[in-house]
N, C-alpha and C positions, 0 to 999 in steps of 0.2 A: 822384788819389783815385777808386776806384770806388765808383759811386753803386749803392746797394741798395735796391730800392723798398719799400715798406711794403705788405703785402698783410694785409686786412682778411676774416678769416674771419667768414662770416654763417651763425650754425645753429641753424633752427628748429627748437622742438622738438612741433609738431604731434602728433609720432608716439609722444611719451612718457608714455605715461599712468603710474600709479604701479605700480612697480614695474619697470619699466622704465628706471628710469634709471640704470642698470648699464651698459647700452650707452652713452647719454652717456657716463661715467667714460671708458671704454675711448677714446671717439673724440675726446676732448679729453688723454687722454694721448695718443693716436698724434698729436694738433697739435703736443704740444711736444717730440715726439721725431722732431721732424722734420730732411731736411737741410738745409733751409733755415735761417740763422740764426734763434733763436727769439729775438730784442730787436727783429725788425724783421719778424712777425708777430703779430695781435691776434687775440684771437678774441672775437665778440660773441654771446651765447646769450639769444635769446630764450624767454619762457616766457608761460603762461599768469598771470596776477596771481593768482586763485585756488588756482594751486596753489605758494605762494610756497614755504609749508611742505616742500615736496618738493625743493625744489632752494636751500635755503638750505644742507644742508650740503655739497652740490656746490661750491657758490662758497666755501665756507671752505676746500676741499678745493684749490679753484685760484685761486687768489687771482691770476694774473696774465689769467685771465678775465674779461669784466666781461657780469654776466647782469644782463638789463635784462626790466622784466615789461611786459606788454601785457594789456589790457583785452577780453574777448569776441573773444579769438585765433582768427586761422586761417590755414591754411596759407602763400598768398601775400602777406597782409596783413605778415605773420611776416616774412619776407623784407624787404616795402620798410620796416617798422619800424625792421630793423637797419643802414638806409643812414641813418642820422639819425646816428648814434653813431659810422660807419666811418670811418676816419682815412686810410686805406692810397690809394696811387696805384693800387692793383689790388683790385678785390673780389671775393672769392670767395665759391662758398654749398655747403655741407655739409646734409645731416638729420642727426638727431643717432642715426639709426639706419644711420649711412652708414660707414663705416671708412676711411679712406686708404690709402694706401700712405705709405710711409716717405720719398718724395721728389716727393708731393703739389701742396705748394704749390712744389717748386720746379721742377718740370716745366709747372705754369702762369705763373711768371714768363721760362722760356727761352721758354714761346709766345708772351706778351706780347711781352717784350724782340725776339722775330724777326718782328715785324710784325701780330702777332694783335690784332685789337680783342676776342675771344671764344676763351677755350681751353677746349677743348671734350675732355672725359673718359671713359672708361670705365666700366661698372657694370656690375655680376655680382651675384646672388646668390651664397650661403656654397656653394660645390663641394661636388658628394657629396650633397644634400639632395634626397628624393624630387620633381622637375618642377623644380627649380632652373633648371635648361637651361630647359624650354621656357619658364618663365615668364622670362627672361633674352631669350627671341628676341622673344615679343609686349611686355613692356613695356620692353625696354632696346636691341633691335636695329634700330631705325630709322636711328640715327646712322650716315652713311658718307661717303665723300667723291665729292665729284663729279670730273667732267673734269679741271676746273682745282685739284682736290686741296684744294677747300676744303670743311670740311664741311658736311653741310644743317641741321644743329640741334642741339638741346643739351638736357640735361637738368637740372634746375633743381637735382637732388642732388650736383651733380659739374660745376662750371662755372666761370670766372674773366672777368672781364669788364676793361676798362677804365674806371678810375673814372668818367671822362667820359660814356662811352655808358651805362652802368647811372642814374647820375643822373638823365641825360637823356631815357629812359625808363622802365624800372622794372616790374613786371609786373601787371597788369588785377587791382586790389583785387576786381573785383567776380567772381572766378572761382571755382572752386568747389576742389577738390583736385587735379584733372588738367585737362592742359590749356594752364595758364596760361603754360610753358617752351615748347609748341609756338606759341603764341601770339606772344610775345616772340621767339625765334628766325624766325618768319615776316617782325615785322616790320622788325625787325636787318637780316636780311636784304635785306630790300625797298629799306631804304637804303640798300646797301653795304657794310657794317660786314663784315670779314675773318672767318672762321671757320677757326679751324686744329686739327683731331683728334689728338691724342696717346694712343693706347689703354693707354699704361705712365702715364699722368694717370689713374690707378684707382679706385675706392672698392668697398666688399664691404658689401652694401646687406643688413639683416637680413629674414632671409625672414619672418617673424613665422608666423601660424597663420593661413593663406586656405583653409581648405575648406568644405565643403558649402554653407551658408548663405552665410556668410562671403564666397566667394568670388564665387559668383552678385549677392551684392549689391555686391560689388567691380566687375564688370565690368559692371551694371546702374548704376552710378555714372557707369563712361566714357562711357555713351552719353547719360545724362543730361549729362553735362558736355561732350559733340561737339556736342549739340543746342543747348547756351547757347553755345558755340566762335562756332559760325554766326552767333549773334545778337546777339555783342558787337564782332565784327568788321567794324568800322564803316568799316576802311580796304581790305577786300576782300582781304586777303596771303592767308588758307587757300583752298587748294582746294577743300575741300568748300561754300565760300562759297556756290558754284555751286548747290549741293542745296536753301538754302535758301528758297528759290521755288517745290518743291515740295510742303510744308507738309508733310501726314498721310505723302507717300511721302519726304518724305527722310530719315527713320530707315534705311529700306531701300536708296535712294541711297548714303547712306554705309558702311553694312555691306557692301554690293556693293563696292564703292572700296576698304571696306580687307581685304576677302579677296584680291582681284585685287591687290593690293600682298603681301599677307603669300604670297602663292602664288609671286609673283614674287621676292619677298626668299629663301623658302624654296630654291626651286629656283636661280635664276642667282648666290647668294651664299652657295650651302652649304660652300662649303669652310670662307668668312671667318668663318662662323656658327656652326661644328663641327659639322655637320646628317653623320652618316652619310648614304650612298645610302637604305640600306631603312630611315632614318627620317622619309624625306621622306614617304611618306604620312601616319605618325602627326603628324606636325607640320600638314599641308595639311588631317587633321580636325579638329587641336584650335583652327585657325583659326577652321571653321566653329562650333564651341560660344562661344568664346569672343567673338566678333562676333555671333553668332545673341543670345547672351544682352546685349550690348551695342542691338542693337538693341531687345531688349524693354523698355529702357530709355528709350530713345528716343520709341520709342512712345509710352508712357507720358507722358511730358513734351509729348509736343507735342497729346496730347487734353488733359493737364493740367498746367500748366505749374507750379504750386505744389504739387503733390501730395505730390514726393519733399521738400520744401525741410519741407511740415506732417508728416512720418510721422517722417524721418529727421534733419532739421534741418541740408540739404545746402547 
């Protein structure tokens, strides 16, 4: 008899305010229209308690779902909530603004099954969408594999873990929205734990509407949340750990680090990137905006540390 393991879908719904939850629909049917047998996949959806009313006819809708509500919700809290309820030998995490592919969960059980403690995925935004690419190369191209072909990290939208090691850690309640999957793969890491990249382990991540304000306060988020990164990293895994010892300048410390990264990612991995030749400049400016306004975020935080948490409720 072959054994088929139970894989436990975890998906917060963070990102789904009302009327939004259309994409949900869509990415919990792409669950059960999966190759994987669906009697030995579950899917668990958290939500906000407050917004029951919104996602009760979701759950009449899927009845072989089971949506469970959480109290003063947020992003990574979201997450370790849904490991209370998860049954599966394998856990996996989804957004619920996140799509699969069609052989999803079963491209992270052959990673499992061949030795993976962490199977680790692909994300894109939706093709064709005005900056889809570039924002695809600063927030989803970091993932690669090293030497030894294991990968460096994981994205918390697009990930499968072994029941055991997610248990057994689980990712920093106290994070803010970004961050928290670099955190967590740092310290995976640090212990050993296998990381194996499958880029056909997909998901098509919704672009939603980031412009002008919007967007500026999106990337003035990362750098608020680089600057708590440092300061919750109590066991020293992130590099920029190092920054933090120099208080008012390590906003600028780190924006320096991840230019000099994104300059290098640009150039020596533009093929894997799909970075044309003559678009490597526009990519090596939109580094500089994009980190220039990360650090003005930063800034910000480390003159006032509760600033962003009273204005924005970060």
């Amino acid at each position: 008899m072959i054994f088929v393991p139970k894989v436990s879908v975890i998906i917060e719904t963070y990102n789904t305010p009302p009327g939004n939850e259309i994409r949900l629909r869509d990415v919990l049917r792409a669950l059960r229209d999966q190759t994987y047998p669906p009697e030995e996949t579950e899917a668990i959806v958290i939500f906000e308690e407050a917004l029951a009313a919104l996602f009760e006819p979701l759950a009449r809708e899927h009845p072989w779902a089971r949506f469970v509500p959480m109290r003063d919700a947020n992003y990574f809290p979201m997450k370790n909530h849904g490991l209370r309820f998860a049954s599966g030998e394998i856990i996996a995490f989804l957004d619920a603004d996140c799509l699969p592919s069609a052989d999803w969960v079963q491209r992270i059980v052959a990673s499992i099954e061949g030795g993976a403690d962490v199977a680790v995925g692909r994300t894109v935004y939706p093709p064709g969408r005005p900056f889809s690419h570039t924002f695809d190369i600063f927030d989803f191209g970091y993932v690669r594999t090293d030497q030894s072909g294991e990968a460096n990290c994981f994205y918390a939208n697009n990930v499968g873990l072994r029941r055991e090691v997610i248990l057994a850690h689980g990712f920093d309640p106290r994070l803010g929205r970004s961050g928290g999957c670099h955190l967590l793969s740092s310290r995976l890491k640090a212990r050993g734990y296998k990381f194996v990249y499958d880029p056909e382990q997909s998901v098509v991540h919704d672009f939603g509407v980031n412009r002008g304000l919007k967007f500026a306060l999106e990337r003035i988020r990362v750098g608020f949340d680089a600057i708590n990164l440092c300061r919750l990293d109590d066991e020293g895994v992130l590099a920029e750990k190092k920054f933090a010892g120099l208080k008012f300048l390590s906003p600028f410390a780190i924006c320096a680090a991840r230019v000099a990264s994104d300059l290098a990612r640009v150039t020596r991995r533009r093929r894997e990137l799909g970075i044309a030749p003559l678009a490597v400049p526009y990519f090596c400016a939109a580094s500089f905006v994009m980190r220039g306004l990360e650090m003005v975020g930063g800034v910000i935080t480390v003159i006032s540390p509760d600033y962003f948490r009273r204005r924005f409720r970060w």
